[in-house]
N, C-alpha and C positions, 0 to 999 in steps of 0.2 A: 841146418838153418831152417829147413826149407820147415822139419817137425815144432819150430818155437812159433812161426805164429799158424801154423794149420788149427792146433786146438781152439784157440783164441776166437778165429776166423768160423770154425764148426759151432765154438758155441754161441756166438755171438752176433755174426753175419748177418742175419736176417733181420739184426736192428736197422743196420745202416738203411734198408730201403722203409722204413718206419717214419712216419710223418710225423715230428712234432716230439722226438724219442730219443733226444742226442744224450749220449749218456756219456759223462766224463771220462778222458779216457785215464786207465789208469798207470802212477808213477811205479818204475821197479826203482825206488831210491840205491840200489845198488849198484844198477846198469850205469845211472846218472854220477853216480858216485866214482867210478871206472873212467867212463868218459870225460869227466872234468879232470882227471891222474892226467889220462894221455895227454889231453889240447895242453894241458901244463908243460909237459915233456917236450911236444913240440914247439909251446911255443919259445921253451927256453933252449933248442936248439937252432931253432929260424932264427935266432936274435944272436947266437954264435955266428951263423954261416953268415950275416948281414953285418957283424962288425968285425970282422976277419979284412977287410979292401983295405 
């Protein structure tokens, strides 16, 4: 984990203290694509365990 954002951070880093220099951050449309799978997953098991009473 610690290797996915060290590059990022190397090459990029010295924006953040840059005035005036906010550069978009960028989407891994993959990662987002992943993450919307799971909260799906969960949130159609939270809606199990809440209508099981």
């Amino acid at each position: 984990m610690i290797h996915q954002w060290q590059r990022p951070l190397l090459e990029g880093g010295s924006g953040v203290f840059e005035r005036g220099a906010r550069k978009k951050p960028e989407i891994d449309e993959e990662q987002v694509r992943q993450l919307l799978a799971k909260i799906g997953v969960v949130a159609v098991a939270n809606s199990f365990c809440w209508n099981e009473s």
